[in-house]
HTML snippet that shows the backbone in 3Dmol.js (N, CA, C, O; Angstrom):
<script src="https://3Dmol.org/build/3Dmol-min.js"></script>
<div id="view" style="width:600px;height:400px;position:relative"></div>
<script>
const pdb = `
ATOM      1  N   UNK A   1      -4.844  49.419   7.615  1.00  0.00           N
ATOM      2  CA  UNK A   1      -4.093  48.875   6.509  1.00  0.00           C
ATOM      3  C   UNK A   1      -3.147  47.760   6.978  1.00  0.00           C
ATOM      4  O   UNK A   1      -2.802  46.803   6.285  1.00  0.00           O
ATOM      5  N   UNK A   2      -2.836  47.962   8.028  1.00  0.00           N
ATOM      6  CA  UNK A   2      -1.855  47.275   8.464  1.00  0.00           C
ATOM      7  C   UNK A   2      -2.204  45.394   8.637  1.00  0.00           C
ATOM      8  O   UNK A   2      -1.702  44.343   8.240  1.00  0.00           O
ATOM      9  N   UNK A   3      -3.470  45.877   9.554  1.00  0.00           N
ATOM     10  CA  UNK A   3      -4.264  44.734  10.225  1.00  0.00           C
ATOM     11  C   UNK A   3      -4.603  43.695   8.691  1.00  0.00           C
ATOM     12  O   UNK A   3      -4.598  42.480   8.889  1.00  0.00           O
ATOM     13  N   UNK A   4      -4.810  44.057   7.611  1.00  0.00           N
ATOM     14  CA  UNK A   4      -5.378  43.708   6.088  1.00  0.00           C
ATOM     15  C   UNK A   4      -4.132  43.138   5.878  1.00  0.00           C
ATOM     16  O   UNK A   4      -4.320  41.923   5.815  1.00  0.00           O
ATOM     17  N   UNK A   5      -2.979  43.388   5.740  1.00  0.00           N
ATOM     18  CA  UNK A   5      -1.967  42.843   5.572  1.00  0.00           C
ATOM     19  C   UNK A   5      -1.448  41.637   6.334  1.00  0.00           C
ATOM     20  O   UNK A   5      -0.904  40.680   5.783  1.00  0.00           O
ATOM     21  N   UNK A   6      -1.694  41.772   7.911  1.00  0.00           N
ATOM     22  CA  UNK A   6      -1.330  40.760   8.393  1.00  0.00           C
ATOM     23  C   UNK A   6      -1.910  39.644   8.377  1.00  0.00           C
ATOM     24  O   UNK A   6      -1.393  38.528   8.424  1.00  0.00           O
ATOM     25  N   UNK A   7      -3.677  40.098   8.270  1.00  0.00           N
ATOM     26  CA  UNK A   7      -4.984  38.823   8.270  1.00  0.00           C
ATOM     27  C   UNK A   7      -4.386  38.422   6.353  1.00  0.00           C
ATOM     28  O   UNK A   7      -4.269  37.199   6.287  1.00  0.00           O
ATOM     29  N   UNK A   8      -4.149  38.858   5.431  1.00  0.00           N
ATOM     30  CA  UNK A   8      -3.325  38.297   3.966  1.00  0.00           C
ATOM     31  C   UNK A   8      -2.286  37.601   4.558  1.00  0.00           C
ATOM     32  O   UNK A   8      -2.277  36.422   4.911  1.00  0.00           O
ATOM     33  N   UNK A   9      -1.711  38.146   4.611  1.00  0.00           N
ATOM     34  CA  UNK A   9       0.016  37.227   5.066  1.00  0.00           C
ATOM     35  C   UNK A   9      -0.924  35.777   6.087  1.00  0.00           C
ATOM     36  O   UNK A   9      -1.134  34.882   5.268  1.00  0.00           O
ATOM     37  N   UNK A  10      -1.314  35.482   7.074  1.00  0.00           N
ATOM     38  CA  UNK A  10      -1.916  34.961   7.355  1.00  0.00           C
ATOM     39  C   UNK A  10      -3.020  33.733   6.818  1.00  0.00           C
ATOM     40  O   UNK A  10      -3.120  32.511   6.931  1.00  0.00           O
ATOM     41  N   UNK A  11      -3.529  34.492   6.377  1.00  0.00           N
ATOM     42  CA  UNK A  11      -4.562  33.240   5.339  1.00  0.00           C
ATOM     43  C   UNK A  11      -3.389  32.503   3.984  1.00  0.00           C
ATOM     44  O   UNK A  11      -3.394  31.364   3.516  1.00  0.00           O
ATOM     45  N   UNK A  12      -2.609  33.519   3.707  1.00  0.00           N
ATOM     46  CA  UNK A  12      -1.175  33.165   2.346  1.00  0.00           C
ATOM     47  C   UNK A  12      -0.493  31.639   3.387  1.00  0.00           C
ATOM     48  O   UNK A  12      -0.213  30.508   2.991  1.00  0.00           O
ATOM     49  N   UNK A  13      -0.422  32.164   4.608  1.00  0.00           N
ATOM     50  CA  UNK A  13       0.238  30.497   5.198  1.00  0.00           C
ATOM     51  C   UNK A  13      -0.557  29.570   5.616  1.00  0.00           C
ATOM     52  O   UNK A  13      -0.049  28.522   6.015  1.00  0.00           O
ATOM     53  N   UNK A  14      -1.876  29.718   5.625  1.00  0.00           N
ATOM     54  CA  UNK A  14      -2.653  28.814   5.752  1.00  0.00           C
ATOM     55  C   UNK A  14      -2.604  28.242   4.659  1.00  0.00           C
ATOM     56  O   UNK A  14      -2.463  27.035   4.463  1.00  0.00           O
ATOM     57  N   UNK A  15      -2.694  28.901   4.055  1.00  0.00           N
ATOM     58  CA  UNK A  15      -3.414  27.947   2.188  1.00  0.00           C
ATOM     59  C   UNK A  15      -2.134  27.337   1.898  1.00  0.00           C
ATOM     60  O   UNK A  15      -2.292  26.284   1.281  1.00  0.00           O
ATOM     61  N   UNK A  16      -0.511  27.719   2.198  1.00  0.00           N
ATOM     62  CA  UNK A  16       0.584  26.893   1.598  1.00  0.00           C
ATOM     63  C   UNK A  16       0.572  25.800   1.624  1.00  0.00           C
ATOM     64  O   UNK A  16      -0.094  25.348   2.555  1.00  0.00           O
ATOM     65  N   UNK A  17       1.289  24.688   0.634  1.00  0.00           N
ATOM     66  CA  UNK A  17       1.252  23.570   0.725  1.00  0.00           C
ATOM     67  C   UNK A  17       2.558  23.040   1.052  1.00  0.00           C
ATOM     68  O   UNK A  17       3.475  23.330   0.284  1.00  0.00           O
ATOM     69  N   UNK A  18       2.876  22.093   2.362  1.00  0.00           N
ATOM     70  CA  UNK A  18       4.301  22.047   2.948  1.00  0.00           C
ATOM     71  C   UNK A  18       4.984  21.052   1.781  1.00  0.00           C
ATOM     72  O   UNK A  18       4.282  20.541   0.909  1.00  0.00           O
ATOM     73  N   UNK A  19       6.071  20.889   1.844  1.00  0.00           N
ATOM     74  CA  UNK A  19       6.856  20.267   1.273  1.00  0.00           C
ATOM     75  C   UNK A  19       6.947  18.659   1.259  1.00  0.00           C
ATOM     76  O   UNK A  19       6.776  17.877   2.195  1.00  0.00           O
ATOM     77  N   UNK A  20       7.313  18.370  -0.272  1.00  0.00           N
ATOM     78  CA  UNK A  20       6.617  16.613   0.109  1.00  0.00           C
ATOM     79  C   UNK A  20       7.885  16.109   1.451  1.00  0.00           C
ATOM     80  O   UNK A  20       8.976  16.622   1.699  1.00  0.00           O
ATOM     81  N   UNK A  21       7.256  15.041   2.045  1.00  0.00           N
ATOM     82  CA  UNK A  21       7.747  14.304   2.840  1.00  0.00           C
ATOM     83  C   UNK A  21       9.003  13.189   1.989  1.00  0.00           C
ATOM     84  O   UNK A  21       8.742  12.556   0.966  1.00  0.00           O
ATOM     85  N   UNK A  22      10.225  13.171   2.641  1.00  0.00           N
ATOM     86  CA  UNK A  22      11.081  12.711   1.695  1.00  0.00           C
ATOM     87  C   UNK A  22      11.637  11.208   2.390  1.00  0.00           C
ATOM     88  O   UNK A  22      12.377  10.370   1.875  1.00  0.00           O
ATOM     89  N   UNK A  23      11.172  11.207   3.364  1.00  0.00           N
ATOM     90  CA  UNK A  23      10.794   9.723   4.048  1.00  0.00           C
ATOM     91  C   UNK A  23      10.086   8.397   3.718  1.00  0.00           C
ATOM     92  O   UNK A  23       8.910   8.668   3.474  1.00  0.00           O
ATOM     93  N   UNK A  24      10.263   7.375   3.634  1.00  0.00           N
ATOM     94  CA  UNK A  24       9.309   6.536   3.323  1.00  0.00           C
ATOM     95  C   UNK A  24       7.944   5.851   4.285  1.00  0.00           C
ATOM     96  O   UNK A  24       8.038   5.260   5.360  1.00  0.00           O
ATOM     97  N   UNK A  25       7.166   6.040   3.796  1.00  0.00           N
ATOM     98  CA  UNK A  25       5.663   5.294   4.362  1.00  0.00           C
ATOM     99  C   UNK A  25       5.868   4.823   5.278  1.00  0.00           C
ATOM    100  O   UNK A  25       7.038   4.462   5.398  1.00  0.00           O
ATOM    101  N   UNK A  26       5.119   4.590   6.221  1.00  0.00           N
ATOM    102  CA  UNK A  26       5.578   3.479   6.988  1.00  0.00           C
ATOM    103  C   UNK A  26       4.777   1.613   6.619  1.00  0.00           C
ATOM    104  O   UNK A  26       4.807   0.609   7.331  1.00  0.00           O
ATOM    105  N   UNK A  27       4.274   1.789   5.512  1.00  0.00           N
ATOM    106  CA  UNK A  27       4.198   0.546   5.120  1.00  0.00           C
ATOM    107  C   UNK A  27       4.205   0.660   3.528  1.00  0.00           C
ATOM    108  O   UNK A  27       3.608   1.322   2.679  1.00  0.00           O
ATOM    109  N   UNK A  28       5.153  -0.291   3.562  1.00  0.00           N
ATOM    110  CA  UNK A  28       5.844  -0.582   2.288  1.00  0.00           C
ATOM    111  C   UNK A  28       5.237  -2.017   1.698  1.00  0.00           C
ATOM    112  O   UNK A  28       4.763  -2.072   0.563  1.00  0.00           O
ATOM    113  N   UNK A  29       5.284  -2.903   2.376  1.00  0.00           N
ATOM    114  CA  UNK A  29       5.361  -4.038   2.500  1.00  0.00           C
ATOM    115  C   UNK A  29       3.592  -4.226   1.403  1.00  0.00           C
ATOM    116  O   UNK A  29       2.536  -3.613   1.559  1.00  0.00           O
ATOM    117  N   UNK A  30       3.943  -5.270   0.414  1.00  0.00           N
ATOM    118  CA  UNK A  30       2.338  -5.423  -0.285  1.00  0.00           C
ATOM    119  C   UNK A  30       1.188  -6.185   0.271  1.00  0.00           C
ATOM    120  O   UNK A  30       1.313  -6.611   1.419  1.00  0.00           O
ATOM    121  N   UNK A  31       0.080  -6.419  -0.378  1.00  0.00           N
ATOM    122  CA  UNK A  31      -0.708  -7.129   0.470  1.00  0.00           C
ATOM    123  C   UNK A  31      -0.202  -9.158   0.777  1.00  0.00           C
ATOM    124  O   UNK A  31      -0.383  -9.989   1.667  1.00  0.00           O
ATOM    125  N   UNK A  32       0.484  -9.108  -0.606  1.00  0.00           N
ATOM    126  CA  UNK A  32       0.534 -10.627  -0.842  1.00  0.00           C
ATOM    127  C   UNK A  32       2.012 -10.844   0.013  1.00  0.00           C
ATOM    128  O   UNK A  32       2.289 -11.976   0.412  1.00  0.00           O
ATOM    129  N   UNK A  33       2.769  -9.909   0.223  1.00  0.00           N
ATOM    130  CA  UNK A  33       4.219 -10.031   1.005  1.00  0.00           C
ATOM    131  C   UNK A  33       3.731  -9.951   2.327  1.00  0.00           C
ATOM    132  O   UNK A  33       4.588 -10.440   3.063  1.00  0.00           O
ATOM    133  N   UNK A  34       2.295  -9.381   3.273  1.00  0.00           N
ATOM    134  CA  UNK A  34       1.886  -9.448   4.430  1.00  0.00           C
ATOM    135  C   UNK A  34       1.628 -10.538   4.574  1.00  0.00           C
ATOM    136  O   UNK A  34       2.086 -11.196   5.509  1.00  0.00           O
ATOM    137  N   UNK A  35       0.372 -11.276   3.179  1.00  0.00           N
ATOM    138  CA  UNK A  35      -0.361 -12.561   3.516  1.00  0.00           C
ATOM    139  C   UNK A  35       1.219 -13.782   3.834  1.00  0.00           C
ATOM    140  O   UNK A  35       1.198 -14.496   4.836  1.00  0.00           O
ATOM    141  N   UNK A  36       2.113 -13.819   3.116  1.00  0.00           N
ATOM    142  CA  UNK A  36       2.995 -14.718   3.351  1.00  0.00           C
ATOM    143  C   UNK A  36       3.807 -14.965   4.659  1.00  0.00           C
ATOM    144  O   UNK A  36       4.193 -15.975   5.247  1.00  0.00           O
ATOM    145  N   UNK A  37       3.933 -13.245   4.927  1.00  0.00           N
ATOM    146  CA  UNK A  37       4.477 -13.403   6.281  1.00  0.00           C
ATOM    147  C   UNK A  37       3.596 -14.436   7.454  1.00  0.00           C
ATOM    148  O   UNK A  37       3.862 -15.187   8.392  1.00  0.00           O
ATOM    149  N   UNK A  38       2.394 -13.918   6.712  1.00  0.00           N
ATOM    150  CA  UNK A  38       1.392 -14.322   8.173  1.00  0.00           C
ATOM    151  C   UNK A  38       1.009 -16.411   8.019  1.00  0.00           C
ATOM    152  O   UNK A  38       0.486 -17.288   8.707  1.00  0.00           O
ATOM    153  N   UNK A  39       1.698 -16.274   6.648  1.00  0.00           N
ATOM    154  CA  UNK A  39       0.981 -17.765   6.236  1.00  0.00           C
ATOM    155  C   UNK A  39       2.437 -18.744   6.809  1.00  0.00           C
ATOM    156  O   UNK A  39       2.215 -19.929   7.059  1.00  0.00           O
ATOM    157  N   UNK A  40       3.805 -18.236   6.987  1.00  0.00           N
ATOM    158  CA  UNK A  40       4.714 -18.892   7.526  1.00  0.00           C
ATOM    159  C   UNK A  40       4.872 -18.574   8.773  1.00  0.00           C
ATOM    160  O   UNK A  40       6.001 -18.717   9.242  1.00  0.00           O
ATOM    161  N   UNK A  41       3.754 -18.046   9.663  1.00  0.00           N
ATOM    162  CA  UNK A  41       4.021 -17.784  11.239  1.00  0.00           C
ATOM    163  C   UNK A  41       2.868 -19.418  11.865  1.00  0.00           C
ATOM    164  O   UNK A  41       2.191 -20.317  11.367  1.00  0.00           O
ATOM    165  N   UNK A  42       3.178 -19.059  12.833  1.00  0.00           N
ATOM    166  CA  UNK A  42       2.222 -20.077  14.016  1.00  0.00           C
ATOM    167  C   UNK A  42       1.015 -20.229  14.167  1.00  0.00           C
ATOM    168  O   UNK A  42       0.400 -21.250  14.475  1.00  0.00           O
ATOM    169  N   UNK A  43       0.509 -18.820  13.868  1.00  0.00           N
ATOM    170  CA  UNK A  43      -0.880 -18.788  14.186  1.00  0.00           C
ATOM    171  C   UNK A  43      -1.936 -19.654  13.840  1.00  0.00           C
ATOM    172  O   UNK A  43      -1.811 -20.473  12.930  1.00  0.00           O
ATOM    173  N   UNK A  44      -3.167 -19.508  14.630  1.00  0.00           N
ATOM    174  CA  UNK A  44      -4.065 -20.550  14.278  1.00  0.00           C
ATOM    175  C   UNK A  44      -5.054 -20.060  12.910  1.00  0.00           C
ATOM    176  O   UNK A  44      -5.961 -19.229  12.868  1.00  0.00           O
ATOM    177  N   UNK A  45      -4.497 -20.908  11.871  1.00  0.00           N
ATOM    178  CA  UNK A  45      -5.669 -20.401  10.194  1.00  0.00           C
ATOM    179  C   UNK A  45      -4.233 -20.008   9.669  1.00  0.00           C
ATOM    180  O   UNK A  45      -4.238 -19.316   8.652  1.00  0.00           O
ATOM    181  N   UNK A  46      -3.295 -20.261  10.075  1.00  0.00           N
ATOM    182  CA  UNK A  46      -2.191 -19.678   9.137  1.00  0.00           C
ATOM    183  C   UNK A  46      -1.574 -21.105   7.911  1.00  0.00           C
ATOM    184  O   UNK A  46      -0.681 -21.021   7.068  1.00  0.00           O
ATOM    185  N   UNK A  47      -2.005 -21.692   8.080  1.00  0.00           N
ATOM    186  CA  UNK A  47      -1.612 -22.507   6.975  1.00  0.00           C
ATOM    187  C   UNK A  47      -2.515 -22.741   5.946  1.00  0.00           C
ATOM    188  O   UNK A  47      -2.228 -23.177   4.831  1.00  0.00           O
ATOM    189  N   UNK A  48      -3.972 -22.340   6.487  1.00  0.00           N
ATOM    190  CA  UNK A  48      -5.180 -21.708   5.370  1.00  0.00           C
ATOM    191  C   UNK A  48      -4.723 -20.704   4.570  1.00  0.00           C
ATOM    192  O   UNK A  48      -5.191 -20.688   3.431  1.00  0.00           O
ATOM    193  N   UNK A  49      -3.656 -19.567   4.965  1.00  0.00           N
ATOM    194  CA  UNK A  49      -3.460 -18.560   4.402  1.00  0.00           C
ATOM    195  C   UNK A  49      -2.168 -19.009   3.279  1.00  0.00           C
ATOM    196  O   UNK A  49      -2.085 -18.599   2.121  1.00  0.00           O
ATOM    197  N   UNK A  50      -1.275 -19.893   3.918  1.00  0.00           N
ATOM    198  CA  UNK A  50      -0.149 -20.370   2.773  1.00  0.00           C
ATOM    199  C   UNK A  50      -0.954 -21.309   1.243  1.00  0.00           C
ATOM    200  O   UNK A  50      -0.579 -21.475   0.082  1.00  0.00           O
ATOM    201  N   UNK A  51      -2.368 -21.803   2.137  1.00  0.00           N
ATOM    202  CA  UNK A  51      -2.822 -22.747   0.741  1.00  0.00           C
ATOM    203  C   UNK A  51      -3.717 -22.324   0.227  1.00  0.00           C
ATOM    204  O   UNK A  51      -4.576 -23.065  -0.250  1.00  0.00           O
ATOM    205  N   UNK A  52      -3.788 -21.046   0.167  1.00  0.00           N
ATOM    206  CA  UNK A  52      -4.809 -20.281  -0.917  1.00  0.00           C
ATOM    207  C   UNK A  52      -4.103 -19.260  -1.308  1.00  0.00           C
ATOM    208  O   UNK A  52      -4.573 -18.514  -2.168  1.00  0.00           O
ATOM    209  N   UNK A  53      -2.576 -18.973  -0.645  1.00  0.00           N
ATOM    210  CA  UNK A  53      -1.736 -18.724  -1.549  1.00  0.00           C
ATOM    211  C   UNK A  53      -1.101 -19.306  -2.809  1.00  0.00           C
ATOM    212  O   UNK A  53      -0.900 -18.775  -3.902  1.00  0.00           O
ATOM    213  N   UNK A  54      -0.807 -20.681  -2.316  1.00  0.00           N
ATOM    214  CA  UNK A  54      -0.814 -21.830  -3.120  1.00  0.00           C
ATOM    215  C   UNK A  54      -1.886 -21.691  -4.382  1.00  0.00           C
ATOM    216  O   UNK A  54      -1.662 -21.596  -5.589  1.00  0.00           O
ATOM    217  N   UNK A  55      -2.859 -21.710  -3.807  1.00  0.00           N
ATOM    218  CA  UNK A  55      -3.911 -22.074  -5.147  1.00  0.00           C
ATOM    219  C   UNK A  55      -3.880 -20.874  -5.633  1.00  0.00           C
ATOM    220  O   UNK A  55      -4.080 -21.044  -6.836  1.00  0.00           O
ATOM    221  N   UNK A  56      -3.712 -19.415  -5.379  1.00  0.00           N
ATOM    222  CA  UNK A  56      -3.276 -18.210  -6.227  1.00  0.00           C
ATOM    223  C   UNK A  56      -2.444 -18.395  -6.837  1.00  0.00           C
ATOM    224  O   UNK A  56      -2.707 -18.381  -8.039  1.00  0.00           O
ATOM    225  N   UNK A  57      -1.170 -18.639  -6.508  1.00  0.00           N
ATOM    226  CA  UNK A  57      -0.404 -18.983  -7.591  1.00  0.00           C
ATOM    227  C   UNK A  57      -1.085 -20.303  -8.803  1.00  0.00           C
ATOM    228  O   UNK A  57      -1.322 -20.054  -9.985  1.00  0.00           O
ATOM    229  N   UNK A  58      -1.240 -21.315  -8.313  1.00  0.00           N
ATOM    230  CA  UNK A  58      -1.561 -21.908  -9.424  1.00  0.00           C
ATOM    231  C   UNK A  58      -2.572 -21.836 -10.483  1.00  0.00           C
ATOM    232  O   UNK A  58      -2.604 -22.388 -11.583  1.00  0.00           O
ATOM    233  N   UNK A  59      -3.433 -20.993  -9.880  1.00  0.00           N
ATOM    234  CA  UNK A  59      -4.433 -20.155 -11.133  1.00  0.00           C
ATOM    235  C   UNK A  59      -3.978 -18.931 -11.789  1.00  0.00           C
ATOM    236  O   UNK A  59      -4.707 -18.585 -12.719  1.00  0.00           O
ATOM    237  N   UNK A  60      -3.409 -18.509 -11.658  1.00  0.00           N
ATOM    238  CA  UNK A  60      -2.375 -17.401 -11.903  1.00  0.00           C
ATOM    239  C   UNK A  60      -0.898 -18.485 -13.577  1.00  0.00           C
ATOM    240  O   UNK A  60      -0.496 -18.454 -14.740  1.00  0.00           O
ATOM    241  N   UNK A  61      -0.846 -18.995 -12.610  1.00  0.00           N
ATOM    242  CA  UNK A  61       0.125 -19.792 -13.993  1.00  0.00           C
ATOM    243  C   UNK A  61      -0.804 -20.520 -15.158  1.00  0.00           C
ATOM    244  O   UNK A  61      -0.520 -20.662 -16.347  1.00  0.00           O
ATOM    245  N   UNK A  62      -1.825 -20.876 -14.561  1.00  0.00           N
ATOM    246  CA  UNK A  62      -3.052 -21.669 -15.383  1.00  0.00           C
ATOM    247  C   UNK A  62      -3.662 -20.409 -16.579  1.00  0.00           C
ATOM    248  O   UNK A  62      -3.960 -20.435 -17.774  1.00  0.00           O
ATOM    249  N   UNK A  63      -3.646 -19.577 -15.719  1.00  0.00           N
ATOM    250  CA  UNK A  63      -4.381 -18.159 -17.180  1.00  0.00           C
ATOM    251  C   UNK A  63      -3.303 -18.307 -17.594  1.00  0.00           C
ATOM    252  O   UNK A  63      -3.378 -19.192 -18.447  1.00  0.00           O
ATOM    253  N   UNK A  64      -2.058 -17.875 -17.479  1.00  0.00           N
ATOM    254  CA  UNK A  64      -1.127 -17.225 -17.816  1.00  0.00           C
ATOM    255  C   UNK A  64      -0.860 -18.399 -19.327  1.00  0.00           C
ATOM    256  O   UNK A  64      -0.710 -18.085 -20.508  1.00  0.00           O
ATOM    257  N   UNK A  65      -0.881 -19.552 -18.794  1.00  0.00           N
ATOM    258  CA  UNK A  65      -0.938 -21.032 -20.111  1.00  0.00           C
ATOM    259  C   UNK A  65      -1.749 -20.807 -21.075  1.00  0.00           C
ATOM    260  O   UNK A  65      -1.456 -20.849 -22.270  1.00  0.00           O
ATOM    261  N   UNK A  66      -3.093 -20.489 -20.483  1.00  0.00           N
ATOM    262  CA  UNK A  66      -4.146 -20.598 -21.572  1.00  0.00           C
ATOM    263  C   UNK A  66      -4.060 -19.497 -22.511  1.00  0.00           C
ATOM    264  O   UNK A  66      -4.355 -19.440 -23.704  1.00  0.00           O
ATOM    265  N   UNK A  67      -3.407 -18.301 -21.401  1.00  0.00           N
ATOM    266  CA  UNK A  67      -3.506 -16.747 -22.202  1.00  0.00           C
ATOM    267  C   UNK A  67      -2.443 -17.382 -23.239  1.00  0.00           C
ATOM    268  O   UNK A  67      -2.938 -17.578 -24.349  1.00  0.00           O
ATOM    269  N   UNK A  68      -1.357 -17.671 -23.134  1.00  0.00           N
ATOM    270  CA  UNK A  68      -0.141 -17.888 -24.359  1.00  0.00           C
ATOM    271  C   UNK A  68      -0.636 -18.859 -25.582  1.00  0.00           C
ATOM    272  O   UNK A  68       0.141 -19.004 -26.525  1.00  0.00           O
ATOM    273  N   UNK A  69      -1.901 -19.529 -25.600  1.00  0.00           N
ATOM    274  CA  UNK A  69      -2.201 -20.544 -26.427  1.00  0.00           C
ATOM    275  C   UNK A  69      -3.183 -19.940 -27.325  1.00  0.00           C
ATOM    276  O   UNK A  69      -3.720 -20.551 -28.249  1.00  0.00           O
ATOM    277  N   UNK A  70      -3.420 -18.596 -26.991  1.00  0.00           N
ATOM    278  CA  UNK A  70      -4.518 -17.819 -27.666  1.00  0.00           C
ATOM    279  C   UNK A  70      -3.970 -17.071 -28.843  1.00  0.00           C
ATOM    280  O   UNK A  70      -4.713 -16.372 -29.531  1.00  0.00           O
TER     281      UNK A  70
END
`;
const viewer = $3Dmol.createViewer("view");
viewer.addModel(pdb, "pdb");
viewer.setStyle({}, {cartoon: {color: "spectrum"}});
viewer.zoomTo();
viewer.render();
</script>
């Protein structure tokens, strides 16, 4: 009887679910706040990455025109 109890108690803490984590992620940061970082550094193709940021934004304001005229 005993042994039944302890293999229960046992499988009861396996199956628990721990407590949420009250820490933050370690990445926070979005995809388009990474691409910028990387588009104002040195690297080589990094100013490819600032001008198709560029052109995201400006298609982005372009719907956004056409959407308001609808």
């Amino acid at each position: 009887m005993r042994k039944c109890a302890a293999v229960l108690v046992l499988i009861l803490m396996a199956c628990a679910k721990s407590a949420p984590s009250t820490h933050a992620a370690g990445d926070t940061l979005t995809r388009r706040q990474k691409d910028s970082i990387l588009g104002a550094s040195r690297l080589p193709g990094a100013q490819g990455i600032s001008k198709a940021l560029s052109a995201q934004d400006s298609a982005a304001a372009r719907n956004a025109r056409v959407d308001s005229i609808q």
